[in-house]
N, C-alpha and C positions, 0 to 999 in steps of 0.2 A: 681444167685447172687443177692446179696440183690441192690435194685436201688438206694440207698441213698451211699452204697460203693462205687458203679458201678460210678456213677455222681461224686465222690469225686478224685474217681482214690485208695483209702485206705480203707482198711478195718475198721467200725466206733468204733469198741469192741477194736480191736489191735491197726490197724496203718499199717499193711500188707500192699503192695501194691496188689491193684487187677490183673496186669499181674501176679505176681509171685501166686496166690491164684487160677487162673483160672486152670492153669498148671501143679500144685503141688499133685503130690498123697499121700505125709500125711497131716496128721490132723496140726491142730495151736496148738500154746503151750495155748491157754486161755482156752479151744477149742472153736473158732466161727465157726467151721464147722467141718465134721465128716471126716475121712480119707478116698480118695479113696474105692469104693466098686470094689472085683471081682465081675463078673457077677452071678455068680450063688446066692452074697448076695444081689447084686442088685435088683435078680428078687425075693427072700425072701422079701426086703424090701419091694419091689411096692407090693408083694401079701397082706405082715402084714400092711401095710401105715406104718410102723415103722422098729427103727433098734436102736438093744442096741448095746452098747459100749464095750466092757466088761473089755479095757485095763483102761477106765476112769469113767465106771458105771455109764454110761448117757445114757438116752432115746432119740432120734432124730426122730421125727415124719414128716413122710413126706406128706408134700404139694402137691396133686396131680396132680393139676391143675397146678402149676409151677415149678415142678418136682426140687423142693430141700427139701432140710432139713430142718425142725424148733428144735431147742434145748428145751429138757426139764430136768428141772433141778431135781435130785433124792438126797432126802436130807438124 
C-alpha cells in the first residue's frame, strides 16, 4: 500500500478508505490497484514483474522490492 494512503487512512487517486482496500479482492472503480490475484497469476506476475489486465487493458508492473503494483497506463 502506498504510505501516503496508508498515513492518510484514504486512498489519494479515490478517497477509498484503506481498511476497506486492504481487504477487498476486486479491483477500484478508477483503478488504483489491480484485483485480487489467484495464486497461480500471482506467481506468473512475480516470474513476469508484471501483470495485464485484460478486463481494463492496463499494464500493473510489479514492484519487487515492495511487493505491489505500480499502474501503467496503455493508451
Amino acid at each position: 500500500m502506498d504510505m501516503i494512503c496508508y498515513a492518510e487512512g484514504s486512498c489519494k487517486m479515490c478517497g477509498c478508505k484503506t481498511t476497506a482496500l486492504q481487504m477487498c479482492d476486486k479491483a477500484c472503480n478508477n483503478p488504483c490497484y489491480p484485483p485480487m490475484l489467484d495464486k497461480e497469476t500471482w506467481k506468473e506476475a512475480k516470474a513476469n514483474k508484471s501483470y495485464f489486465d485484460e478486463s481494463i487493458h492496463r499494464v500493473w508492473v510489479l514492484d519487487i522490492k515492495n511487493l505491489k503494483f505500480i499502474r501503467v497506463w496503455i493508451g
